[in-house]
PDB file of N, CA, C, O and CB in Angstrom:
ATOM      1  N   UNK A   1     116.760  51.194 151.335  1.00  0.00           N
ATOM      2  CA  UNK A   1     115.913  52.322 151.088  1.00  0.00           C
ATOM      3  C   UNK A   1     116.258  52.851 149.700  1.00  0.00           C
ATOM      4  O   UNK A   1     117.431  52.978 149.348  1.00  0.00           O
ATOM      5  CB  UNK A   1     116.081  53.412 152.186  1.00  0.00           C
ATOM      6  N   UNK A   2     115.177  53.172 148.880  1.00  0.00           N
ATOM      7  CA  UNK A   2     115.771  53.620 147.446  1.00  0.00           C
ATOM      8  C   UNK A   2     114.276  54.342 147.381  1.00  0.00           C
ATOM      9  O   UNK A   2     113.559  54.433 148.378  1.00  0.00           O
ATOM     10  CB  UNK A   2     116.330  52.213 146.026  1.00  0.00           C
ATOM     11  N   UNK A   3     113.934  54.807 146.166  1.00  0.00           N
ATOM     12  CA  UNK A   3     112.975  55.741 145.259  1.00  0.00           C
ATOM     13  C   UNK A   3     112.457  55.088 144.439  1.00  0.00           C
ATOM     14  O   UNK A   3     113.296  54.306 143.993  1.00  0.00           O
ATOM     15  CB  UNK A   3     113.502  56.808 144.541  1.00  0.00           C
ATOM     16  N   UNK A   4     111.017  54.897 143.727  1.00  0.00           N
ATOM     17  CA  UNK A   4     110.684  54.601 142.895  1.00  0.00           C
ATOM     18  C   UNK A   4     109.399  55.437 142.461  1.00  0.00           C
ATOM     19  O   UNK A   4     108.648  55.980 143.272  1.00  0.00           O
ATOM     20  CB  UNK A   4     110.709  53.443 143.041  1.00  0.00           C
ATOM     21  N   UNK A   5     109.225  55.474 140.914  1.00  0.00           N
ATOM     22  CA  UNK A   5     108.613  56.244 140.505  1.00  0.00           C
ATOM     23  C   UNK A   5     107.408  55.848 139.961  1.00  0.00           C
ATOM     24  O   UNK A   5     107.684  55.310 138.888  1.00  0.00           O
ATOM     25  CB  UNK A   5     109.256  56.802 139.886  1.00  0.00           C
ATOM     26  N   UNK A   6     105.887  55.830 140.190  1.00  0.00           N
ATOM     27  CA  UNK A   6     104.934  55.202 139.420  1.00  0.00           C
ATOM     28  C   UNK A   6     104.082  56.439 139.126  1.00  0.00           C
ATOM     29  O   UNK A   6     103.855  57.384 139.881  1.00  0.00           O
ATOM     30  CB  UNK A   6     104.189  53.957 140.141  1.00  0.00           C
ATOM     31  N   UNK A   7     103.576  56.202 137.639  1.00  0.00           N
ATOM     32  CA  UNK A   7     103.429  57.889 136.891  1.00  0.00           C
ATOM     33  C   UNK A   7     104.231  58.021 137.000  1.00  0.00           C
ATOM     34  O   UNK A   7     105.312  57.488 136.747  1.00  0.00           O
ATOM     35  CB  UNK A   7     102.747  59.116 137.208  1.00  0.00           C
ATOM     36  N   UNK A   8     103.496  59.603 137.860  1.00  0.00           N
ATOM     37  CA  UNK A   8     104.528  61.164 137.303  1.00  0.00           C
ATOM     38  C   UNK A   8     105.036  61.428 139.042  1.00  0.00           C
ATOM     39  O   UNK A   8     105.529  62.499 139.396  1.00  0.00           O
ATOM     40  CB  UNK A   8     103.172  63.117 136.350  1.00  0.00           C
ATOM     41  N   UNK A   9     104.824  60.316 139.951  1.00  0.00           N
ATOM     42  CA  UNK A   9     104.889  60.503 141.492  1.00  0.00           C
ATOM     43  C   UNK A   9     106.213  59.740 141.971  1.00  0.00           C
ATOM     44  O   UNK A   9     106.265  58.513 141.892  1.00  0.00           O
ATOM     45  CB  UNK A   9     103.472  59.852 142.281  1.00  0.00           C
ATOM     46  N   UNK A  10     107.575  60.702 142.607  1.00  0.00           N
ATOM     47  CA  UNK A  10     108.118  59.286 143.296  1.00  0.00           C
ATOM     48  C   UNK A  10     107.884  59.586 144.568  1.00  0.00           C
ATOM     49  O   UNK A  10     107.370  60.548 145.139  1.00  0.00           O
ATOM     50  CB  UNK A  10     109.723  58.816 143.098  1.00  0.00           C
ATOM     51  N   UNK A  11     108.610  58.042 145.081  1.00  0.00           N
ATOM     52  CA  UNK A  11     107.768  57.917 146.409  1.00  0.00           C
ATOM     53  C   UNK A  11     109.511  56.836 146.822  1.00  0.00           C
ATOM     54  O   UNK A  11     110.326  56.222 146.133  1.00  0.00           O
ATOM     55  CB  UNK A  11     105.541  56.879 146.283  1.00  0.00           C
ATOM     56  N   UNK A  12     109.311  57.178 148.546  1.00  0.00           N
ATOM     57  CA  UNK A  12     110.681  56.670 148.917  1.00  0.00           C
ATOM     58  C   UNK A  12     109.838  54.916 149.468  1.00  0.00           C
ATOM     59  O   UNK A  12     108.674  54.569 149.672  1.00  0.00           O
ATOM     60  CB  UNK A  12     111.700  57.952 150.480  1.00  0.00           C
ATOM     61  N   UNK A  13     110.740  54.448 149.509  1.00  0.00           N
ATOM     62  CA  UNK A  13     110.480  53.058 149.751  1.00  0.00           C
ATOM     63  C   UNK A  13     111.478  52.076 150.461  1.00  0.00           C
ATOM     64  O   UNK A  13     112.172  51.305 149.798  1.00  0.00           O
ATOM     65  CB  UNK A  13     110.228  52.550 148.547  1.00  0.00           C
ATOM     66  N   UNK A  14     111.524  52.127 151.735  1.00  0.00           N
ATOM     67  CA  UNK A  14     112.340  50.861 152.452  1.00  0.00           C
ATOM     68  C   UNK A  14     111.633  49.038 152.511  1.00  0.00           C
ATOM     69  O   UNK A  14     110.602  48.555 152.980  1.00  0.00           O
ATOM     70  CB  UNK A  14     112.468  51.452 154.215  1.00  0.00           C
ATOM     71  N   UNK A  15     112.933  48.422 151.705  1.00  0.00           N
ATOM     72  CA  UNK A  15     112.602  46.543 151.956  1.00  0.00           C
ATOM     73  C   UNK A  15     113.265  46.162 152.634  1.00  0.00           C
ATOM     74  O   UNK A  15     114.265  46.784 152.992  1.00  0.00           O
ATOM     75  CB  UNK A  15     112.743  45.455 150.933  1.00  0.00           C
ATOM     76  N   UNK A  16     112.832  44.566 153.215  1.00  0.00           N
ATOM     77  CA  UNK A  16     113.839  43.877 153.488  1.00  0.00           C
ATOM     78  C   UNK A  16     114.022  42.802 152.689  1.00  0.00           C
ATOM     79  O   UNK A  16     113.221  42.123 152.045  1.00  0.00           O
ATOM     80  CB  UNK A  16     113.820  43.569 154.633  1.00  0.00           C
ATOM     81  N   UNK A  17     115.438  42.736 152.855  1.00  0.00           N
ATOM     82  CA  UNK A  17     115.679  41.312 151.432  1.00  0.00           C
ATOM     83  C   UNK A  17     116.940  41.144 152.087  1.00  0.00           C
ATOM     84  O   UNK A  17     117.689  41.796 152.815  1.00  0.00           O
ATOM     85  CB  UNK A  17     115.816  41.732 149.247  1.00  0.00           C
ATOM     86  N   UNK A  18     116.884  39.987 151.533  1.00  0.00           N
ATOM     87  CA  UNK A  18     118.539  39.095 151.883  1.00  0.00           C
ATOM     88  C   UNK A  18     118.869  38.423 151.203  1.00  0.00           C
ATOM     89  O   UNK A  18     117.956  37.785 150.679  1.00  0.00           O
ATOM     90  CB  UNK A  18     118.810  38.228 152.925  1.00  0.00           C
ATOM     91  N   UNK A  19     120.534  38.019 150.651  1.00  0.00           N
ATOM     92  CA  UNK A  19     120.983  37.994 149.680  1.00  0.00           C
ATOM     93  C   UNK A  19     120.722  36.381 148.998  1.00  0.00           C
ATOM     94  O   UNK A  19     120.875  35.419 149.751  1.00  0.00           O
ATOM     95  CB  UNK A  19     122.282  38.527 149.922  1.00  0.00           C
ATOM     96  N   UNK A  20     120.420  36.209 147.894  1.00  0.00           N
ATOM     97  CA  UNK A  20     120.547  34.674 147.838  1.00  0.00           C
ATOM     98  C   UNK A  20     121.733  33.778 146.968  1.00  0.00           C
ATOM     99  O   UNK A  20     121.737  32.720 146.339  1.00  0.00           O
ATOM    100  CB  UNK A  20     119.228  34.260 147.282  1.00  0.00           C
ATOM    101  N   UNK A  21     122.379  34.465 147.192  1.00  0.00           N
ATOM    102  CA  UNK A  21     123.720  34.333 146.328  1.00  0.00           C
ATOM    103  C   UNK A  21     125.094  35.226 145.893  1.00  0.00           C
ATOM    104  O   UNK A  21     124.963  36.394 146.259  1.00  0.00           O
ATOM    105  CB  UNK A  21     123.255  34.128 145.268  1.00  0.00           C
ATOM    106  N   UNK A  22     126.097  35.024 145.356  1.00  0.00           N
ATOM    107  CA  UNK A  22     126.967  36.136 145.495  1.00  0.00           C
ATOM    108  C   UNK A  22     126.715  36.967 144.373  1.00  0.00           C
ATOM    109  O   UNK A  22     127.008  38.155 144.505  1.00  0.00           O
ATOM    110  CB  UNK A  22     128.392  35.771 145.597  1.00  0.00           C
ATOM    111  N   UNK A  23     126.152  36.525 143.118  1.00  0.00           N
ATOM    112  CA  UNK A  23     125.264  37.256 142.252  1.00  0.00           C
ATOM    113  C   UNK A  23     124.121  38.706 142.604  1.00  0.00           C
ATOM    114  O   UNK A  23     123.355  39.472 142.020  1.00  0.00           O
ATOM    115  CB  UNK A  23     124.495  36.128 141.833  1.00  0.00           C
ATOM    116  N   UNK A  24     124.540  38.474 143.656  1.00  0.00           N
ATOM    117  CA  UNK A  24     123.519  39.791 144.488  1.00  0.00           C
ATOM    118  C   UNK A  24     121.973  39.840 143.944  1.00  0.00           C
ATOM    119  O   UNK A  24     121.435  40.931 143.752  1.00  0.00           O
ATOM    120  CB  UNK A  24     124.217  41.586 144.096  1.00  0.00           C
ATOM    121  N   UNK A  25     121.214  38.483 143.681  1.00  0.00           N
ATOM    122  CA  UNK A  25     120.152  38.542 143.687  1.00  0.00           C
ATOM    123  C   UNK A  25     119.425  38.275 145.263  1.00  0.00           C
ATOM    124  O   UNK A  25     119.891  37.635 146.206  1.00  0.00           O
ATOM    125  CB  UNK A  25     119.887  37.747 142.647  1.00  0.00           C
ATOM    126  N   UNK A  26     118.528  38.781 145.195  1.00  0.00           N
ATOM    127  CA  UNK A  26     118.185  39.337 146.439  1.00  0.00           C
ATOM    128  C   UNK A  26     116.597  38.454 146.922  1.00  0.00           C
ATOM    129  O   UNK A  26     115.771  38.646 146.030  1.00  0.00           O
ATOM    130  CB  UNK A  26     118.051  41.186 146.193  1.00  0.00           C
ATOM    131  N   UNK A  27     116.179  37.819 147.754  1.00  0.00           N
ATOM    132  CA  UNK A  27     114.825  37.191 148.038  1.00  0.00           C
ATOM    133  C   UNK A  27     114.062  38.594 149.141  1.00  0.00           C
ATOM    134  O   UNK A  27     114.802  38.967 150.051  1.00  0.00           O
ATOM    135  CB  UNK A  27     115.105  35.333 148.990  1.00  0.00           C
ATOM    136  N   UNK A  28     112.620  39.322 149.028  1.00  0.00           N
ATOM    137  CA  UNK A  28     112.190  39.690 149.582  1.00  0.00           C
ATOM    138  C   UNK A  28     111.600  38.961 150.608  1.00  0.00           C
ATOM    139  O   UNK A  28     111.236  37.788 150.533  1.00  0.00           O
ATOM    140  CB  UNK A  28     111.810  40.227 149.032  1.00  0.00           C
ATOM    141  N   UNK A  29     111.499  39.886 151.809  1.00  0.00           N
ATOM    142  CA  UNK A  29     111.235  38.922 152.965  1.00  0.00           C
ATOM    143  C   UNK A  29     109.854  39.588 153.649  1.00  0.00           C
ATOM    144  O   UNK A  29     108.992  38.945 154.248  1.00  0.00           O
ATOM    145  CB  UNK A  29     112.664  38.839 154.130  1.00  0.00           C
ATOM    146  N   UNK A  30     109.856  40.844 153.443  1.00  0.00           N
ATOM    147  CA  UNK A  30     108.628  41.848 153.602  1.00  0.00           C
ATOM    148  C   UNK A  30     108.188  42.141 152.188  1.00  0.00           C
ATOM    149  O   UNK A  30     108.877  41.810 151.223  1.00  0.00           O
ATOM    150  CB  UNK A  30     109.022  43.312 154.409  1.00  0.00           C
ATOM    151  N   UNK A  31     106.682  42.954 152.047  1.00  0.00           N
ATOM    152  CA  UNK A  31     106.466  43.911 151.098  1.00  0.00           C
ATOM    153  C   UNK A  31     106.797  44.745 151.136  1.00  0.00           C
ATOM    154  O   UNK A  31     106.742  45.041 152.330  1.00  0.00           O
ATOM    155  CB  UNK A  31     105.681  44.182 150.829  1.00  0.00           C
ATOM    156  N   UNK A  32     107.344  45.836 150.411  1.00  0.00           N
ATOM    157  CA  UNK A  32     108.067  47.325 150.519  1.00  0.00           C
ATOM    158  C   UNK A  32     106.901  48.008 151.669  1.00  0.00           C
ATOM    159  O   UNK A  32     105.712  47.820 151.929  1.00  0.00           O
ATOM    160  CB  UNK A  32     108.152  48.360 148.660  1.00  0.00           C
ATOM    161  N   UNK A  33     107.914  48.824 152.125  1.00  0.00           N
ATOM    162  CA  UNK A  33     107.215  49.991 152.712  1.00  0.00           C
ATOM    163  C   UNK A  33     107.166  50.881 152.262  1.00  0.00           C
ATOM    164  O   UNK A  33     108.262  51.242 151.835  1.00  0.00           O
ATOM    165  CB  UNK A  33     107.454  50.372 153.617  1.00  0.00           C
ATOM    166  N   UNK A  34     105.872  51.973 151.980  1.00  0.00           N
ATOM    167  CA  UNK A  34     106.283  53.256 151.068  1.00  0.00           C
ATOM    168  C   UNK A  34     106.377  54.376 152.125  1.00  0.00           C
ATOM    169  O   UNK A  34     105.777  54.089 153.161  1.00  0.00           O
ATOM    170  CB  UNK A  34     105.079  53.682 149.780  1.00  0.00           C
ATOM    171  N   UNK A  35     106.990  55.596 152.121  1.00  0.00           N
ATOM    172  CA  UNK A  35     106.838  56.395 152.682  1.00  0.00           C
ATOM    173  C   UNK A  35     107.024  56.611 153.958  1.00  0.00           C
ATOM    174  O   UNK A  35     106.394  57.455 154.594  1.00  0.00           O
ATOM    175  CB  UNK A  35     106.127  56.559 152.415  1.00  0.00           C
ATOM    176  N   UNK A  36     108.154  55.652 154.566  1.00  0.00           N
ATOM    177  CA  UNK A  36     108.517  55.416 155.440  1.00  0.00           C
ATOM    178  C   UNK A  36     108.590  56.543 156.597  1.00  0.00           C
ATOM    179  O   UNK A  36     108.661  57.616 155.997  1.00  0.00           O
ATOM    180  CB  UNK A  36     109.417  54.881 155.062  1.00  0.00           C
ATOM    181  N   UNK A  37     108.603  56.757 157.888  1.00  0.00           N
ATOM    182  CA  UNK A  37     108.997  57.845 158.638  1.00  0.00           C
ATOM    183  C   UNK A  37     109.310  57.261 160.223  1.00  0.00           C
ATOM    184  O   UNK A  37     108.570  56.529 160.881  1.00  0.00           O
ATOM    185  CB  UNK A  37     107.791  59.005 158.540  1.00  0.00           C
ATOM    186  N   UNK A  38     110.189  57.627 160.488  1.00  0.00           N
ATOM    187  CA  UNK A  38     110.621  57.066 161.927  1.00  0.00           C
ATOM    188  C   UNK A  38     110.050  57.569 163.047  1.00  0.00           C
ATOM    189  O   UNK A  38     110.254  58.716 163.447  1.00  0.00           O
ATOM    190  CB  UNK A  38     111.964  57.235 162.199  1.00  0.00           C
ATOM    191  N   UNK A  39     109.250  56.667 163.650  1.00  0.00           N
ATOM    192  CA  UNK A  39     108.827  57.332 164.402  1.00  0.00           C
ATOM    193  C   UNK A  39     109.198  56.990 165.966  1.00  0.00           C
ATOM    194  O   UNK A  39     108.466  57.668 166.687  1.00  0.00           O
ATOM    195  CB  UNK A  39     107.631  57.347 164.044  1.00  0.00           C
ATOM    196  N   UNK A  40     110.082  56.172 166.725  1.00  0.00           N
ATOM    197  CA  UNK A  40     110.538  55.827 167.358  1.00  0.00           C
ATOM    198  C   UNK A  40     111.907  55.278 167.844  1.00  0.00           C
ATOM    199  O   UNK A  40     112.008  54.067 168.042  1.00  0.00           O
ATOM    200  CB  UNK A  40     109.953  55.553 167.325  1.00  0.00           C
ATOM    201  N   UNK A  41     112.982  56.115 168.050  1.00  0.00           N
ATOM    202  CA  UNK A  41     114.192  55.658 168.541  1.00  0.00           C
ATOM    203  C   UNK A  41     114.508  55.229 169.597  1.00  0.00           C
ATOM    204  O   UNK A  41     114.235  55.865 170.615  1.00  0.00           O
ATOM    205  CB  UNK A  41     114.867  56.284 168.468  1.00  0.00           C
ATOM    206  N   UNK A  42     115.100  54.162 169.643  1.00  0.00           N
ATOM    207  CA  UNK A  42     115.264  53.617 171.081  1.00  0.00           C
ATOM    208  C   UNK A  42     116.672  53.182 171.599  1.00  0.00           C
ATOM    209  O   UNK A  42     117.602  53.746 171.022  1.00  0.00           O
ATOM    210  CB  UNK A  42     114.396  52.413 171.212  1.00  0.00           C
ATOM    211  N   UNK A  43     116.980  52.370 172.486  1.00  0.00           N
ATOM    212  CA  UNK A  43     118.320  52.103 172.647  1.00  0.00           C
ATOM    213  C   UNK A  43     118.837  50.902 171.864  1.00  0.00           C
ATOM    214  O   UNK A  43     120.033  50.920 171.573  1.00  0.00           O
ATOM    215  CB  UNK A  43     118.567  51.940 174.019  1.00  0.00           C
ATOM    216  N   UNK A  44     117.920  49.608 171.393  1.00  0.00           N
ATOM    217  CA  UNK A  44     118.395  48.709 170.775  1.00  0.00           C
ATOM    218  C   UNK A  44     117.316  48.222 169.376  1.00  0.00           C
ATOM    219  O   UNK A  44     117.376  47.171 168.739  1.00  0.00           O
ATOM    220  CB  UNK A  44     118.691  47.686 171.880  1.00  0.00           C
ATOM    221  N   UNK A  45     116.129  49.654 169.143  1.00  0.00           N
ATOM    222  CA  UNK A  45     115.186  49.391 167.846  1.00  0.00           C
ATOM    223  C   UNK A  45     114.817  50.612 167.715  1.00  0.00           C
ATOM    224  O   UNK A  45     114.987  51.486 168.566  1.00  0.00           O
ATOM    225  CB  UNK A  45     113.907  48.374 167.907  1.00  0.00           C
ATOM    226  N   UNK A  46     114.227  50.767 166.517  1.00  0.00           N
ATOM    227  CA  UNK A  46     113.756  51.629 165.601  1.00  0.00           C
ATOM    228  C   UNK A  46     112.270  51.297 165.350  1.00  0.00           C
ATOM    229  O   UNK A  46     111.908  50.141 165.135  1.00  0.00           O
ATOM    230  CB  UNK A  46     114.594  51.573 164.380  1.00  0.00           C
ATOM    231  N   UNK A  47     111.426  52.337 165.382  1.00  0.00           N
ATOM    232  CA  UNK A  47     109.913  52.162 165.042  1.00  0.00           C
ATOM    233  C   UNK A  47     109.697  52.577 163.295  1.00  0.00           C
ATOM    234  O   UNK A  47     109.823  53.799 163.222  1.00  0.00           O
ATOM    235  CB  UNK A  47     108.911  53.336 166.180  1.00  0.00           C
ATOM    236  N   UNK A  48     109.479  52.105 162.189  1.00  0.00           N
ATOM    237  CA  UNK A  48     108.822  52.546 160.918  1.00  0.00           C
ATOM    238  C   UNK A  48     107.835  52.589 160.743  1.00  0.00           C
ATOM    239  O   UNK A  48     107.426  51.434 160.861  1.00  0.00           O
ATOM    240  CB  UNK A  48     108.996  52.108 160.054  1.00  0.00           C
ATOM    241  N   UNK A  49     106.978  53.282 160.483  1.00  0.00           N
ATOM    242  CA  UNK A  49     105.496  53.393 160.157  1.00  0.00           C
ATOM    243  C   UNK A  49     105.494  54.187 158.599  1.00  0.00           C
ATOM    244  O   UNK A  49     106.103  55.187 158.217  1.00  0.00           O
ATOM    245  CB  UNK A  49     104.604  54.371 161.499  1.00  0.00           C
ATOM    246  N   UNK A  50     104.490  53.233 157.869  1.00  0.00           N
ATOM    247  CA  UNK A  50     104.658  53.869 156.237  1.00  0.00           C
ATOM    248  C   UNK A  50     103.024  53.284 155.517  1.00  0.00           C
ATOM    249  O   UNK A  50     102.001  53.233 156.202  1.00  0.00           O
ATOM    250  CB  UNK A  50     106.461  52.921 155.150  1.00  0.00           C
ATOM    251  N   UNK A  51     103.064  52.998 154.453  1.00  0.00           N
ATOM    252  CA  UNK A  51     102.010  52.617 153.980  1.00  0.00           C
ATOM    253  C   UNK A  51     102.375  51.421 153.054  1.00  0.00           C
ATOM    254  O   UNK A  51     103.177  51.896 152.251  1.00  0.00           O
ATOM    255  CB  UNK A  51     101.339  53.716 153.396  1.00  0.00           C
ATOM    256  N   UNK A  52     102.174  50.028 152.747  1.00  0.00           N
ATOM    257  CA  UNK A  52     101.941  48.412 152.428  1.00  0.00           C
ATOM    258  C   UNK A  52     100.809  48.908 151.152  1.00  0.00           C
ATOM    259  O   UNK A  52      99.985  49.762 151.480  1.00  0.00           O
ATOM    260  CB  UNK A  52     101.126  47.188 154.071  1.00  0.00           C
ATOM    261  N   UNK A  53     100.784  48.555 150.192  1.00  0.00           N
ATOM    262  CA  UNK A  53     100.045  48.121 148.846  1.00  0.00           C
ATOM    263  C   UNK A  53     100.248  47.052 148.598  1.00  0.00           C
ATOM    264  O   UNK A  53     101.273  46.374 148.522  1.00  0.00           O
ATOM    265  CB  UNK A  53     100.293  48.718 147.703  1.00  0.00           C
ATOM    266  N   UNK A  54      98.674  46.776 148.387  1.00  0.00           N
ATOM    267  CA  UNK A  54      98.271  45.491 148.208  1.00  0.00           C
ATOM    268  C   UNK A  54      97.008  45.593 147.121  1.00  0.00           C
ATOM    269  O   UNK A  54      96.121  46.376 147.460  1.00  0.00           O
ATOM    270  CB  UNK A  54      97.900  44.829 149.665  1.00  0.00           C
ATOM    271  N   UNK A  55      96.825  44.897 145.860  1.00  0.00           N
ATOM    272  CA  UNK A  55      95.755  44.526 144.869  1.00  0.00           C
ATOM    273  C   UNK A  55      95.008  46.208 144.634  1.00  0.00           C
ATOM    274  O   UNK A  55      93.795  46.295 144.442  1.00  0.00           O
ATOM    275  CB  UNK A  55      94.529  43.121 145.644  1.00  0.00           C
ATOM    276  N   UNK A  56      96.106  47.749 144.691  1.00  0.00           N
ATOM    277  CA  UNK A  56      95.162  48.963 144.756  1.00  0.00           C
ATOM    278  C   UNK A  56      95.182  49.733 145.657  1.00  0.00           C
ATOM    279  O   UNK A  56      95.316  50.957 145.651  1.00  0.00           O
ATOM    280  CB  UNK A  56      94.008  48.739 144.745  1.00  0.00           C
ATOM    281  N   UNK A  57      94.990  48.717 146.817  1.00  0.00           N
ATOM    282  CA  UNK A  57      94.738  49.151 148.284  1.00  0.00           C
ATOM    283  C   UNK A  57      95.770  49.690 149.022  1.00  0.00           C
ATOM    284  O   UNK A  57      96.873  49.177 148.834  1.00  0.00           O
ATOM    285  CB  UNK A  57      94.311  48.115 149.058  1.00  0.00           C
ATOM    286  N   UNK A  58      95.698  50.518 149.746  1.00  0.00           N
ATOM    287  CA  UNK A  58      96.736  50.741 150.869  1.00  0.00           C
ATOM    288  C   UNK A  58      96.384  50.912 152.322  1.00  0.00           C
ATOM    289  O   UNK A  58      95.497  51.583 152.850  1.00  0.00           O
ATOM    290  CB  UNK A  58      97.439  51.883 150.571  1.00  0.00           C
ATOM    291  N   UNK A  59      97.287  50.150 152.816  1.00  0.00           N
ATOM    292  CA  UNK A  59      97.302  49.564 154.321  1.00  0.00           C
ATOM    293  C   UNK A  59      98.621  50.448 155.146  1.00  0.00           C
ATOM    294  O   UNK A  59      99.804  50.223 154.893  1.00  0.00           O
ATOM    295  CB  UNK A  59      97.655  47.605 154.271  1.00  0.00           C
ATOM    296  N   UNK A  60      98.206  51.364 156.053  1.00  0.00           N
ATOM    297  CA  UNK A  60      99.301  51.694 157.328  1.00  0.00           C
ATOM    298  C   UNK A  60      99.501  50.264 157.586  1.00  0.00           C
ATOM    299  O   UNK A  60      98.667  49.359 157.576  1.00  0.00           O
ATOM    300  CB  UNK A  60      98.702  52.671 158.863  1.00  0.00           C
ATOM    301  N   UNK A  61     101.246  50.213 157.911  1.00  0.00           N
ATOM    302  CA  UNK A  61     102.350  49.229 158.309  1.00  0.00           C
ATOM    303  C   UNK A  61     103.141  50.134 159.301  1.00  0.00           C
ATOM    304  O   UNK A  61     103.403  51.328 159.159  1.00  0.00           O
ATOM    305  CB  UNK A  61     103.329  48.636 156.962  1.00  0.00           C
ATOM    306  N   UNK A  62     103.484  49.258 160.404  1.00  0.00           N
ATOM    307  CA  UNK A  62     105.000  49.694 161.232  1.00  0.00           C
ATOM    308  C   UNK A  62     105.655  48.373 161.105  1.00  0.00           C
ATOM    309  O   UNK A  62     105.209  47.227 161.034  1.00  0.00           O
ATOM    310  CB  UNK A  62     104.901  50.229 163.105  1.00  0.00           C
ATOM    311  N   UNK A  63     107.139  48.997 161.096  1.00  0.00           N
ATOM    312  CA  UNK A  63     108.221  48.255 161.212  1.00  0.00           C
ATOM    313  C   UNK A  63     109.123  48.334 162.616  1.00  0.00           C
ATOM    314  O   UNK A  63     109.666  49.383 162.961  1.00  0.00           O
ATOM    315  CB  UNK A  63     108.960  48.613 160.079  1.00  0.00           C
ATOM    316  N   UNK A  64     109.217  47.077 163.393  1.00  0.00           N
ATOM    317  CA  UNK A  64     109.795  47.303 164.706  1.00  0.00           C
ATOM    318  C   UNK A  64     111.161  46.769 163.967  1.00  0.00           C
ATOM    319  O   UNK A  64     111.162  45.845 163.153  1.00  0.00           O
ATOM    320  CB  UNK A  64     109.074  46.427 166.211  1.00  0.00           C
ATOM    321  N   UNK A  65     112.038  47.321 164.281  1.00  0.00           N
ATOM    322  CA  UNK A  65     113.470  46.717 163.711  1.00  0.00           C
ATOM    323  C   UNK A  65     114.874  47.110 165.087  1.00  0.00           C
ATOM    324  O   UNK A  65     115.419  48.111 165.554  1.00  0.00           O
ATOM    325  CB  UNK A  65     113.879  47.775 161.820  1.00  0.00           C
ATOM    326  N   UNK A  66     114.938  45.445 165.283  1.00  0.00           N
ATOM    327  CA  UNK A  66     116.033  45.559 166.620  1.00  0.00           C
ATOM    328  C   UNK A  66     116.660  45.023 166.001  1.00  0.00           C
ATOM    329  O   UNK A  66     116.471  44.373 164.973  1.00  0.00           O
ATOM    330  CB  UNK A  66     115.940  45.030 168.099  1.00  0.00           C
ATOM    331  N   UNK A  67     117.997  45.382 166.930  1.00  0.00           N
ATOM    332  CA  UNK A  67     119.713  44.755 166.617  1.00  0.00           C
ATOM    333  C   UNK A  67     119.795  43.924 167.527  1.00  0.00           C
ATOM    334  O   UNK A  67     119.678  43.861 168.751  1.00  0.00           O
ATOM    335  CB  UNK A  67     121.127  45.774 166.747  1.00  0.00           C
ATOM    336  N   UNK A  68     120.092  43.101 166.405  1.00  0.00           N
ATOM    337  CA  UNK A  68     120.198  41.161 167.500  1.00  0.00           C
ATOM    338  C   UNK A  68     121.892  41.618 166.933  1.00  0.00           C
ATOM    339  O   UNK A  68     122.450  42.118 165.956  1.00  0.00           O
ATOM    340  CB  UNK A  68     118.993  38.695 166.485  1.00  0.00           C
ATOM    341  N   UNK A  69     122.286  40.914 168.633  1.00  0.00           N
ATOM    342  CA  UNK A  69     123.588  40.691 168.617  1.00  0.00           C
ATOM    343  C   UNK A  69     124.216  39.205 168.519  1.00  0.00           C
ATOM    344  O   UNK A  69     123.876  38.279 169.254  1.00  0.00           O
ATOM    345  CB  UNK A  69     123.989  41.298 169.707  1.00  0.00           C
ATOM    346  N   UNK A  70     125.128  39.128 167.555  1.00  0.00           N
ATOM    347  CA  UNK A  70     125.529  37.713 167.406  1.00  0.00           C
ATOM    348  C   UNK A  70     126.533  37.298 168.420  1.00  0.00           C
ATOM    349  O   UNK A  70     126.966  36.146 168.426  1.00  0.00           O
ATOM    350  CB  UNK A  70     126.085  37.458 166.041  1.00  0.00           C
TER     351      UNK A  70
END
């Protein structure tokens, strides 16, 4: 989760990425989410719902995110 600023607007933004090296360059695995807000806690996931840009456009996105146990 970090901030980014386009204009004069910032806006919060959660990705997912995973690492591709010890260089800490990073491969995206989703498109950012902007504006993230939780809207569901549970016992083993989390609900995100935010807004996806695409070519201008913006698209409502949720994010279901569970803890897999190894």
């Amino acid at each position: 989760m970090h901030s980014v600023v386009r204009g004069s607007e910032t806006h919060t933004v959660v990705q997912l990425s995973r690492l591709i090296d010890r260089s800490s360059r990073a491969e995206q695995l989703l498109p950012p989410l902007f504006e993230p807000v939780l809207v569901t806690l549970g016992d083993n996931s989390i609900l995100l719902r935010g807004f996806e840009s695409s070519d201008g456009a913006a698209y409502v996105q949720e994010w279901r995110c569970e803890l897999a146990y190894r």
